[in-house]
C-alpha positions as CSV (number, residue, x, y, z in Angstrom):
1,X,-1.1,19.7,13.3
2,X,0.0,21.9,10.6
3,X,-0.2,20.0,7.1
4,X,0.5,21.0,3.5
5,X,-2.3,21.7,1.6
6,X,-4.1,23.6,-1.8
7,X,-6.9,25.8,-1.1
8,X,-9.1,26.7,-3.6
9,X,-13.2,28.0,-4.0
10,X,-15.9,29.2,-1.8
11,X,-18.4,27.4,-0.2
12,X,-18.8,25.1,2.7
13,X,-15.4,23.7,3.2
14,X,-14.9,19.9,1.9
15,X,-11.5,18.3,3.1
16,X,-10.0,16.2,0.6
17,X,-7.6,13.0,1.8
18,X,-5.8,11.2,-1.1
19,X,-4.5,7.5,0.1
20,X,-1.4,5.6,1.2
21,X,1.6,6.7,-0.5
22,X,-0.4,9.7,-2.4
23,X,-0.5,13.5,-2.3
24,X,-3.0,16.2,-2.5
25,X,-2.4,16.4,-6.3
26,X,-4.1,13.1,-6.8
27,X,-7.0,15.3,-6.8
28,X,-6.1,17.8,-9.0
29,X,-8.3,16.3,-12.1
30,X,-11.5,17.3,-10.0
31,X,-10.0,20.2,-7.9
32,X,-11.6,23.1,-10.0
33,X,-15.0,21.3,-10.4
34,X,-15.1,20.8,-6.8
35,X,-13.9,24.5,-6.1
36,X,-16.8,25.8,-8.2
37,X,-19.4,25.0,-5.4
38,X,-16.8,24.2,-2.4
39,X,-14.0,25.6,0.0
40,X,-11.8,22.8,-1.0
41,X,-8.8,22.1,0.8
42,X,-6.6,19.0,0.1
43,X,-4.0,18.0,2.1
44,X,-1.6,15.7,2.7
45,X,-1.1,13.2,4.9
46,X,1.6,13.8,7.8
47,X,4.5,11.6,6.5
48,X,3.3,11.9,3.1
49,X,3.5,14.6,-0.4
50,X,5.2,17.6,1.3
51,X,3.7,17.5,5.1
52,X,5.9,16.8,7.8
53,X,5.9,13.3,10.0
54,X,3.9,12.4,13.0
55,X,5.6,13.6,16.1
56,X,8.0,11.1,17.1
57,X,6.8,8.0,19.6
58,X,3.2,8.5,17.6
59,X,2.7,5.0,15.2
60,X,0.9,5.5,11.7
61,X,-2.3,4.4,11.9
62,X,-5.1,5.2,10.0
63,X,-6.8,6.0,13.5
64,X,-3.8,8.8,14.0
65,X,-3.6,9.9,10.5
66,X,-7.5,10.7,11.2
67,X,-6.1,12.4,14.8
68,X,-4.0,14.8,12.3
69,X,-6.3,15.8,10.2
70,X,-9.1,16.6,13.1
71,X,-5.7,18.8,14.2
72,X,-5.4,20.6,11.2
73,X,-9.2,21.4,10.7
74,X,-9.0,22.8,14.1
75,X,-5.3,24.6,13.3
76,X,-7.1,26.2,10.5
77,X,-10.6,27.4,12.6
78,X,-12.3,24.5,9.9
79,X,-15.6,23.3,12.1
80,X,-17.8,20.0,11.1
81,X,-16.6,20.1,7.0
82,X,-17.3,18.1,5.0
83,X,-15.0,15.1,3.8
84,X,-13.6,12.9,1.2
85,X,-11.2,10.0,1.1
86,X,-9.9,7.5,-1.2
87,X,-8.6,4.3,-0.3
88,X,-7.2,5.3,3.3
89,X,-8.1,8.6,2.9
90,X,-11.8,7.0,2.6
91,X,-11.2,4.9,5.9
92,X,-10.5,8.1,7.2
93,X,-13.0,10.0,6.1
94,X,-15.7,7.1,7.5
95,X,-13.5,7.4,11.0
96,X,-14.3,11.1,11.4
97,X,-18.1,10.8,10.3
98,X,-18.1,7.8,13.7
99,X,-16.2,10.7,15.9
100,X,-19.1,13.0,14.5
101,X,-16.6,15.6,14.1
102,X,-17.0,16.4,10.0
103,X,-20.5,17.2,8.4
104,X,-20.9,14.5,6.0
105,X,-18.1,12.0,4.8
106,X,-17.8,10.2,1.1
107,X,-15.7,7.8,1.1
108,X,-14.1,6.2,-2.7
109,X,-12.9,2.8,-2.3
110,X,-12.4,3.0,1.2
111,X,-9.8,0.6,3.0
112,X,-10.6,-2.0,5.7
113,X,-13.6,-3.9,4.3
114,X,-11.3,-6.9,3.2
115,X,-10.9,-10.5,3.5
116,X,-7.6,-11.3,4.9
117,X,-6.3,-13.2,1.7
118,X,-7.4,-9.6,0.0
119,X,-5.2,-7.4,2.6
120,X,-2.5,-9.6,1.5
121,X,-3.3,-8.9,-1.8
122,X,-3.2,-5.1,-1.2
123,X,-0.2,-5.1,0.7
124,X,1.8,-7.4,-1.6
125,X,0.5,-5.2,-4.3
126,X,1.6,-1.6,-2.8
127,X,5.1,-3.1,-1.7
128,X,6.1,-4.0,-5.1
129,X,4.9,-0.6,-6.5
130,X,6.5,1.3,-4.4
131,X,9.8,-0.7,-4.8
132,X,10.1,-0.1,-8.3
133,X,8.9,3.8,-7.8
134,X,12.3,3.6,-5.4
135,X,14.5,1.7,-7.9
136,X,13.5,3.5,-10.7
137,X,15.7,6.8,-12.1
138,X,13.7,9.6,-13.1
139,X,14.8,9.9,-16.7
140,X,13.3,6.2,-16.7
141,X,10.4,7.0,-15.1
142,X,9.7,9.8,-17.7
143,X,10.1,7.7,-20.7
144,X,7.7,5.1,-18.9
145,X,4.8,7.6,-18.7
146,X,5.1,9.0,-22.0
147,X,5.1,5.4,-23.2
148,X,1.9,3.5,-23.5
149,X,2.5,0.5,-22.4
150,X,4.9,1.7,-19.7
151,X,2.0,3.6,-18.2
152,X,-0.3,1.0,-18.1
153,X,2.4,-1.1,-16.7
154,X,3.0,1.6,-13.9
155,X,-0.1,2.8,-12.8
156,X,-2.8,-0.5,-14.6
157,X,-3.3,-1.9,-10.9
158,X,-4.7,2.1,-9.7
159,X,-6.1,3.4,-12.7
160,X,-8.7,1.8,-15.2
161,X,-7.1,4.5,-18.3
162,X,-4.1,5.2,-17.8
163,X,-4.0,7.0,-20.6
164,X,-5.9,9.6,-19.3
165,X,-3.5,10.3,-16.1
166,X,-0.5,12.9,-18.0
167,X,2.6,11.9,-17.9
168,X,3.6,14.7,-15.6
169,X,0.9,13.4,-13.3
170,X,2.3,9.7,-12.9
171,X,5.9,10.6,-12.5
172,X,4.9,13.2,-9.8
173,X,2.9,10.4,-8.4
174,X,5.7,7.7,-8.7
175,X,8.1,10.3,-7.3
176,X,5.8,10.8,-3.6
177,X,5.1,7.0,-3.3
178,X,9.3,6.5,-3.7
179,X,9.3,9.0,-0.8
180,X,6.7,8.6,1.4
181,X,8.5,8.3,5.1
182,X,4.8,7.3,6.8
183,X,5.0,4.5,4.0
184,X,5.9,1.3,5.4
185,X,4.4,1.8,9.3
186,X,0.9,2.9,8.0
187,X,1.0,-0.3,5.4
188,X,1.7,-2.8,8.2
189,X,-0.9,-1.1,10.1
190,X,-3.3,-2.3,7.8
191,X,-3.3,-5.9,9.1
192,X,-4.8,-4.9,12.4
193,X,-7.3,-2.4,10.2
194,X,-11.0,-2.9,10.9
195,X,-13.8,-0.7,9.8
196,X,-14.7,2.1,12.2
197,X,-17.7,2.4,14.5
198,X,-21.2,3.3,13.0
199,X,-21.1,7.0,11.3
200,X,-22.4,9.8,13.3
201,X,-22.9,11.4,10.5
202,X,-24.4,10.6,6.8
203,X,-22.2,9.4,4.7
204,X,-21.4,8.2,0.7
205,X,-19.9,5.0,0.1
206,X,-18.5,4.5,-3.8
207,X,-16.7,2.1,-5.4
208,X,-14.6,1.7,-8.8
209,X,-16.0,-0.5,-11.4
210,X,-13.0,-1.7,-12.0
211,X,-11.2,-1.3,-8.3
212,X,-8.2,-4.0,-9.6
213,X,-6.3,-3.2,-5.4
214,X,-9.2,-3.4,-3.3
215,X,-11.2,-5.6,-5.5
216,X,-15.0,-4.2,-5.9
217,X,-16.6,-7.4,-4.2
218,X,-15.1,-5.2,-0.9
219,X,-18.2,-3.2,-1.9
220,X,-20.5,-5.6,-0.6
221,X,-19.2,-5.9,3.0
222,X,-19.0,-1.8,3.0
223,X,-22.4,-1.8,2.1
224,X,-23.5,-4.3,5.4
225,X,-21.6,-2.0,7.0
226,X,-23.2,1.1,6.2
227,X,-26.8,-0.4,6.1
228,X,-26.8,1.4,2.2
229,X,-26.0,0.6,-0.9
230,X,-22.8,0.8,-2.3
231,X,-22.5,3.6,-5.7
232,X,-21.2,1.9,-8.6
233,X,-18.0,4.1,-10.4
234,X,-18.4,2.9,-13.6
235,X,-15.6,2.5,-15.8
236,X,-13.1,3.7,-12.9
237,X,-10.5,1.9,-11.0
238,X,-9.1,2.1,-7.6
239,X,-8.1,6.0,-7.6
240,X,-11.2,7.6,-9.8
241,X,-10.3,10.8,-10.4
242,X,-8.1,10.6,-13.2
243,X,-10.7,8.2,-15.2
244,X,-14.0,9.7,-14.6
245,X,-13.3,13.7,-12.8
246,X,-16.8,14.3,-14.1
247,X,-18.4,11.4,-12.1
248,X,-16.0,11.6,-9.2
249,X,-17.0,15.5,-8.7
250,X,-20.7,14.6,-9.1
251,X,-20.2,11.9,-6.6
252,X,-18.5,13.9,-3.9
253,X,-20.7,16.9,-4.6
254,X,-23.9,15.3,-4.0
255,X,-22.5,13.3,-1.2
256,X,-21.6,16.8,0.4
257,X,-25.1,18.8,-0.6
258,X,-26.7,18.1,2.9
């Protein structure tokens, strides 16, 4: 399946998936750190950022979001790379390392290892975010990033500083939630979400200090999963990259050495 994406270094390739509601540039903060050592390519999701939708009849599932992106490594002659998610990008990231199909998978606050009381949580939590990303004009949306307390109130819930996410950043972000068409279907998926088989493959599970969506006790029931511990991501929230690049590259890096 063709996909938009940003291509950048040399190396073995490592696929980069941003979450639900996202684009590629949610990894922009550790794109050229990655790119020093990697053949990074970040995509985004079909239905999501710039890429087209699923082909009608198919339902957005994390299991066929992970169908599309085997597609597109194939499309672009990409063999066993290596991967790395956040959120539901990390649920799919731990999906292709149990189809063995990707060489190693790390995987940043990965969905699916909730409670159902958390899921509801999550959900309730992304609906109302991306309402007010919908209702909200742009010219509004600008003067809430550049103001402090309008950026913590935006992006608080994802981020553990906002003040380090530009303002440029958060409304692009704001802007791709408001119009992600894969959106609604792949949320309500989420209630039937359950992690994926054992990996094939060795993976990297890490979680955000301060993970305020899919709260870090999660960590614990990945880690069962997984029969490993759990890396800590200190001082970061649910999407790392923006509070800690240098961690978050380290992370992924090592997770992607073998």
């Amino acid at each position: 399946m063709e996909l938009a994406f940003e291509r950048r270094g040399t190396g073995a390739p490592l696929i980069l998936i941003h979450g639900i509601g996202h684009h590629w540039q949610a990894w922009l903060p550790v794109l050229d750190r990655l790119a020093a050592h990697r053949d990074v390519i970040a995509v985004d999701l079909p239905g999501f950022g710039v890429s087209p939708g699923l082909p009608d009849g198919t339902p957005y599932t994390a299991e066929t979001l992970a169908d599309a992106v085997e597609s597109f490594c194939a499309l672009m002659g990409v063999r066993e790379p290596h991967i790395a998610g956040n959120s539901l990008g990390g649920y799919i990231a731990l999906e292709l390392a149990s189809r063995g199909v990707v060489r190693t998978a790390t995987a940043l606050s990965p969905a699916g290892f909730w409670s159902r009381g958390e899921l509801l949580w999550c959900q309730s939590v992304l609906r109302a975010t991306r309402a007010a990303a919908r209702s909200l004009p742009v010219d509004q949306a600008i003067r809430a990033a550049e103001n402090p307390i309008g950026r913590a109130a935006s992006v608080g819930v994802m981020v553990a500083h906002p003040s380090r996410m530009s303002p440029t950043a958060l409304v692009a972000a704001m802007q791709a939630l408001g119009a992600s068409a894969g959106f609604d279907e792949t949320l309500a998926s989420f209630t039937d979400l359950m992690p994926p088989a054992p990996p094939k493959t060795p993976i990297t599970i890490a979680w955000g200090e301060h993970d305020r969506l899919l709260l870090r006790r999660q960590a614990v029931r990945a880690a069962k999963w997984s029969g490993q511990r759990v890396k800590l991501l200190k001082g970061c929230g649910h999407v790392p990259m923006s509070d800690d690049p240098e961690l978050v590259a380290r992370v992924v890096l090592d997770g992607s050495a073998s």
